[in-house]
C-alpha positions in Angstrom: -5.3 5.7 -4.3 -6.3 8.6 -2.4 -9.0 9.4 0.0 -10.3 12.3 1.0 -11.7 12.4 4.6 -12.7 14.9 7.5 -10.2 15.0 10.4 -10.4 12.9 13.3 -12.4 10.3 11.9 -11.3 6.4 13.3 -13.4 4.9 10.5 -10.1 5.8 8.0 -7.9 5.1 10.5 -8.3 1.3 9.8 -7.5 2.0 5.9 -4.4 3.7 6.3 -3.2 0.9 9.2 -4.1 -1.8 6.6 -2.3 0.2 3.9 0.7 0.4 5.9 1.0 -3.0 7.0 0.3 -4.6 4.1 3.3 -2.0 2.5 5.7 -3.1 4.9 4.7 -6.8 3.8 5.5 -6.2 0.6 8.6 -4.6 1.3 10.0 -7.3 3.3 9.7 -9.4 0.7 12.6 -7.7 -1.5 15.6 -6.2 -1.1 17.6 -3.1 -2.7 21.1 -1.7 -2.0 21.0 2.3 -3.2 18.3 4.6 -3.3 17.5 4.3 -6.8 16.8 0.7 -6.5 14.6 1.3 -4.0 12.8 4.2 -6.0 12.3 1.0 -8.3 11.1 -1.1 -5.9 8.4 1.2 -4.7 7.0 2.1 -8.1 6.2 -1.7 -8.5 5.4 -2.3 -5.0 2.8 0.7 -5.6 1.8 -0.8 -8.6 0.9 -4.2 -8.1 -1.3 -2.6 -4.5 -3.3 0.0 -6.5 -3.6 -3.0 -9.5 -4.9 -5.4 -6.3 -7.1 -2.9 -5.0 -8.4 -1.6 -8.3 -9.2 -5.6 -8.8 -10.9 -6.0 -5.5 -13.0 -2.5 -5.4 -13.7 -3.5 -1.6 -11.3 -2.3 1.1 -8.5 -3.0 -0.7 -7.7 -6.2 0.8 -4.8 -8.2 -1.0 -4.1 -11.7 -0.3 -0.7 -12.7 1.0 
């Protein structure tokens, strides 16, 4: 998902934070051992997120 915005705006500031955080969440939650793995991981990681957010339509908020 992408979102176009004006610069220096704190109203998307919040997005991308949440975006990030809940990444990170979901990133703990596996593991990979070489960079290709990882590739893998990401693609589904990215996945399920724009699947969750595509579900939600709100602010992308994804359950834990």
């Amino acid at each position: 998902m992408h979102v176009r915005t004006t610069r220096h705006r704190p109203a998307t500031n919040g997005i991308a934070e949440r975006f990030i955080e809940r990444l990170k969440e979901m990133l703990a939650e596996r593991e990979w051992e070489d960079v290709e793995e990882l590739m893998r991981v990401l693609e589904g990681v990215i996945s399920a997120y724009n699947d969750a957010c595509s579900a939600s339509r709100i602010g992308c908020s994804i359950s834990k």
